[in-house]
Each structure stands twice: as C-alpha cells, then as structure tokens.
C-alpha positions in Angstrom: 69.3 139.5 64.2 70.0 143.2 65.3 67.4 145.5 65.1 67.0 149.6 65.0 64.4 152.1 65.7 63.4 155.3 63.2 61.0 156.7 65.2 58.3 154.3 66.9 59.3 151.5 64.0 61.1 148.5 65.0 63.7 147.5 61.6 65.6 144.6 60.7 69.8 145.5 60.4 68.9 143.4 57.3 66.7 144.4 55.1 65.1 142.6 52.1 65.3 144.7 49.0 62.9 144.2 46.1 64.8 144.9 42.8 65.2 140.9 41.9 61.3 140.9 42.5 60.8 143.5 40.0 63.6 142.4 37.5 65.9 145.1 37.8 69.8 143.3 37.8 71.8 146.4 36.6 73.6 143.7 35.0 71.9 143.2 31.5 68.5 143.3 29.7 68.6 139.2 29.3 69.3 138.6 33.5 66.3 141.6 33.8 64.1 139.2 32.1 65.2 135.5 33.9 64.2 137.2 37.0 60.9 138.6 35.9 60.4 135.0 34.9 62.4 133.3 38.3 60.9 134.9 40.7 57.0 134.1 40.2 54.7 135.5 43.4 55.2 132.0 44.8 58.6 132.6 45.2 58.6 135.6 46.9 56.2 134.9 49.4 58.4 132.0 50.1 61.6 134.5 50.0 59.6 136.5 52.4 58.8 133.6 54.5 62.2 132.8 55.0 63.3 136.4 55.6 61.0 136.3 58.9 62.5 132.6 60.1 65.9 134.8 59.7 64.7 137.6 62.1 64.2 140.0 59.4 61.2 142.2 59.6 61.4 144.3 56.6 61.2 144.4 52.9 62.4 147.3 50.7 60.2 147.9 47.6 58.7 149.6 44.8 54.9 151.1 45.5 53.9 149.6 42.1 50.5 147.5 41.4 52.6 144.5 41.8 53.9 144.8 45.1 51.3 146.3 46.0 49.1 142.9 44.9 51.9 140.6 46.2 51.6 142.1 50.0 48.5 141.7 50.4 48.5 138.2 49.3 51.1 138.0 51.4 49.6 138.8 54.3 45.9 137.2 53.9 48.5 134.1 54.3 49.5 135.2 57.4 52.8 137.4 56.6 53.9 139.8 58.8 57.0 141.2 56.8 56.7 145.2 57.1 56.9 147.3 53.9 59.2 150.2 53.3 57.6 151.8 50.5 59.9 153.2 47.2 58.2 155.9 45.1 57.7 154.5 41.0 58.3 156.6 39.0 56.8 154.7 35.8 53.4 154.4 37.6 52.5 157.8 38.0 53.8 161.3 40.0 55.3 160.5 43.3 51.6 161.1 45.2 50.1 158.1 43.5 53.0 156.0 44.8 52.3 157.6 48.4 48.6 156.9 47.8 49.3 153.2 47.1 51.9 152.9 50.0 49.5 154.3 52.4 46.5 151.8 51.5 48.8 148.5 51.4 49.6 149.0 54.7 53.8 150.9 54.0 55.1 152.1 57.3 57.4 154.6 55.2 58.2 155.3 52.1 60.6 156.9 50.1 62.1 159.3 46.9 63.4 157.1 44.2 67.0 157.8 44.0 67.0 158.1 40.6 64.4 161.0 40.7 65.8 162.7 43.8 69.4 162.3 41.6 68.1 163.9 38.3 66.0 166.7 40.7 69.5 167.4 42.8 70.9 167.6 39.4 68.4 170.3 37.8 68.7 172.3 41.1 64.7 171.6 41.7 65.7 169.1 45.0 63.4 171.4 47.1 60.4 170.2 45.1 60.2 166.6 47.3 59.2 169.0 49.6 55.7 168.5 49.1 56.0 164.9 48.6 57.7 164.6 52.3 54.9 166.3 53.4 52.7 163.9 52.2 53.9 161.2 53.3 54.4 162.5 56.8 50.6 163.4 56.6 49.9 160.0 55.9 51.3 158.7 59.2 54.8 157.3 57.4 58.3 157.8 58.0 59.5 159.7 55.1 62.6 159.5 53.1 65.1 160.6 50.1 67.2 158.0 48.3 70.4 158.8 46.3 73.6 157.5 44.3 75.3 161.2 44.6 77.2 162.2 48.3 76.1 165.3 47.1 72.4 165.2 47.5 72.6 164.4 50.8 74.2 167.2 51.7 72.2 169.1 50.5 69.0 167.6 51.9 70.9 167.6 55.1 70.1 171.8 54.8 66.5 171.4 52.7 64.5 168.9 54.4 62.7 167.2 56.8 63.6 163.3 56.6 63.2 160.6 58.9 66.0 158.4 57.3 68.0 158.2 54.2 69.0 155.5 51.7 72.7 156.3 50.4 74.0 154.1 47.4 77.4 152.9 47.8 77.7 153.5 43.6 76.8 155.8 40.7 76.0 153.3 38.5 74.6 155.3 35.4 73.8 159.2 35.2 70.3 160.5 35.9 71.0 164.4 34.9 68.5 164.0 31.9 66.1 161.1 33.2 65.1 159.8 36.1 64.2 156.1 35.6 66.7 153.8 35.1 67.3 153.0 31.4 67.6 148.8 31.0 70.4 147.5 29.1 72.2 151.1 29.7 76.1 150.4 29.9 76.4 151.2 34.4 80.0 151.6 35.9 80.5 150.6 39.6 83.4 152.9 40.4 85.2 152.3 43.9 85.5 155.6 44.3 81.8 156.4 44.2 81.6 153.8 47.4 84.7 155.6 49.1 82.9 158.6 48.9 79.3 158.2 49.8 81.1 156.4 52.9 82.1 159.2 53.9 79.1 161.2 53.4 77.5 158.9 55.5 79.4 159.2 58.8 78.4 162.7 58.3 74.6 162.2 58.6 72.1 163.2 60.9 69.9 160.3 60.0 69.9 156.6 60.1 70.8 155.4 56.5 69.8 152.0 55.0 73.2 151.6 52.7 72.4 149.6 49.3 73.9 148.5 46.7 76.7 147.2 48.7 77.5 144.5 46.5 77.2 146.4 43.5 75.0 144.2 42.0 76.2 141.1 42.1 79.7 142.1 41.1 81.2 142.4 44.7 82.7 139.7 46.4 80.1 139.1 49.3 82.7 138.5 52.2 84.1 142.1 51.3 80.8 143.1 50.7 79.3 143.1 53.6 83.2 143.7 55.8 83.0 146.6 54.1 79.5 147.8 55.0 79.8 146.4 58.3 82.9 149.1 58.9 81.0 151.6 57.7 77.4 151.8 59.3 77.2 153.5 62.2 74.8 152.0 65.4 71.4 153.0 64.0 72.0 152.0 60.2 71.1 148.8 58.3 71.4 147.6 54.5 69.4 146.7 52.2 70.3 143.8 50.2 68.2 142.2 46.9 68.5 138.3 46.6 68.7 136.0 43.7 67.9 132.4 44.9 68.2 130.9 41.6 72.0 131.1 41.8 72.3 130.1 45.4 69.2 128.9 47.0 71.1 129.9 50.3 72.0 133.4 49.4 69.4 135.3 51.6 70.5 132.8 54.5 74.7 133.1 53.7 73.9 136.9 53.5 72.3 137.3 57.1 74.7 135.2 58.3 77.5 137.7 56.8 76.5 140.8 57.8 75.7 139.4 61.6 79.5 138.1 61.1 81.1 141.3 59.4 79.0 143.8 62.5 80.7 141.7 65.4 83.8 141.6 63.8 83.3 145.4 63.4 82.5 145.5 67.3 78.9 145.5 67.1 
C-alpha cells in the first residue's frame, strides 16, 4: 500500500469510505435500505478489520451518533483504523459535527459537499470560514468537499484548507438544499468527471477523489485506470464498498488501484 502525508498525518492511497455504512447508494431508495440492513456493526468492524490486513489506515465517514458509536467499539476491540471526519448535516449545524469528531478521536474532518455545494451556490462559501477555524482549533486537519469544479476554485482564493475532496460527478443539484434527497432521480454525466479532473491538477492541495466509480455504475478496471491517471503524487481516493455483492470487493479494489498507479508510473 502507498501512503501520503497532509501535514503530520500518515494516509492510506486507499481510503475506506462510509456511505454503504450509512446506507446511502445513490442508486435507489430500496438498495438504501438493503444496506442499512447488510451492513450491521458486525460487519463493519470486520470490513474495517480487513481494510488494516490490506494496508489501509483510514476510513472516510459521517460524524453522526452512529459512527461515532461504531469507532469506539471499534477500537475498545483493538482497532486502529483512523477517522477522517464528514460534517452531518441532518445531525445538527456543522459545530456539533466538529464537536463529535473531536471527542471520537477524528484526525480531520471535513464540509459536506453537499453543503459547501448549495453555500457556493448562494454565494455564502465564505461562511465555512468559521467552521475551518474550528476545526483547526481543535487540533484537526480541516477540509471542503465538493461535486462542482467551481467551488474549488473559489476556495482556492477564500480559504485556509489542509486538503480537499473533489467528486468526479454532479450527481443531483444542491442550489436549494443541501442534504441529499433519497430516491431523487442523480445523473452521472462524463463530463462532470472530465471536468473536475481538470480542476484538480490545478490544486494547491492534496485531494482524496471520490466517487470514482460513480456509484456502482462504472466499470471498476476503468474506474480506478481512470483515477489512477489522474491523481497527482500526494492524492488518494476514497472508495465505499458493498461486500454483499462481492465479498472480495474491498480486496479486488486495493488490488486495482495499486495496479492502475504503477501502470500510471507510480
């Protein structure tokens, strides 16, 4: 496994990311709830478990009560995974999330793209501001997530990020809301992934890429070729398993992305 560095913190080219946990497919309301039901604490500890036999160090997910709960089970085991921390938006303003990263042990944490999208979009992106702050006062690395190219440009100019998470898709529009809206029609245009690409190489800041595989629609061989091509020496991804389909997934994935990077010539 390759690894990077954001500042003093040691991260996994791979990183696990926690929608499947939380039920959140982006594919319909009915696969929503066969993961809410698949993937029972049990299971994640064990998808954690693996994750760390793998070489990956890091897990990607919302600061909600039930990651929150599942960590520190988790870790009174004897897990070591480290916690990248995702702002939720349905459990309170953004400073309750950074409370709750802080206290179950999050080495960062960061702006839910869909909030950061609907702030960009309502010219109020300066308002994380505060937020950043927090979490920087909290002794995390802080962050801004994002489906748009644009709102990274702009926070290129704004503010004061150790690291960025860039969607490769658009998958719904967050102009009037920021949560995500299940059983909302989402269109995975290639377009949006062409472009963000391209944002990307223009960053100042290591960016975790998600949503490479467009949630389950892309091929994974392309998939992860495609990201491969694309992230530059201090960048990972952050990729959400579903080990009901392919009890192998996590493991084929590593095993991809290792393949696409020295393929890539890295």
């Amino acid at each position: 496994m390759q690894y990077i560095r954001i500042g003093n913190v040691k991260v996994s080219r791979f990183i696990v990311g926690g929608n499947p946990f939380s039920g959140f497919s982006h594919q319909s309301v009915e696969m929503d709830e066969q993961m809410r039901h698949y993937y029972s604490c049990q299971r994640i500890k064990d998808t954690f478990a693996e994750a760390e036999s793998l070489g990956v160090n890091t897990f990607l997910g919302r600061s909600d009560f039930h990651i929150v709960r599942l960590l520190a089970e988790y870790r009174d085991e004897g897990g070591k995974i480290q916690w990248f921390a995702q702002t939720a938006p349905e459990a309170g303003p953004p400073a309750e999330s950074v409370k709750r990263a802080k206290a179950g042990g999050a080495v960062a944490c960061h702006i839910h793209g869909g909030v950061t999208d609907y702030l960009f979009a309502n010219n109020r992106l300066d308002e994380v501001r505060e937020t950043i702050d927090m979490i920087h006062d909290c002794g995390m690395l802080a962050a801004v997530a994002g489906h748009r190219p644009e709102v990274f440009a702009r926070a290129e100019e704004i503010l004061d990020v150790d690291y960025y998470l860039c969607s490769y898709y658009r998958p719904s529009a967050r102009e009037n809301r920021p949560e995500h809206v299940p059983g909302t029609e989402e269109r995975f245009d290639d377009n949006h992934r062409q472009a963000m690409v391209r944002t990307i190489a223009q960053l100042s800041k290591p960016v975790f890429h998600y949503k490479i595989m467009a949630c389950g629609r892309n091929d994974p061989v392309e998939a992860f070729a495609f990201a491969a091509e694309h992230m530059r020496p201090n960048d990972a991804v952050c990729v959400g398993v579903y080990t009901k389909d392919n009890p192998k997934m996590l493991e084929d994935d590593v095993c991809l992305l290792e393949q696409s990077l020295a393929a890539a010539g890295q």
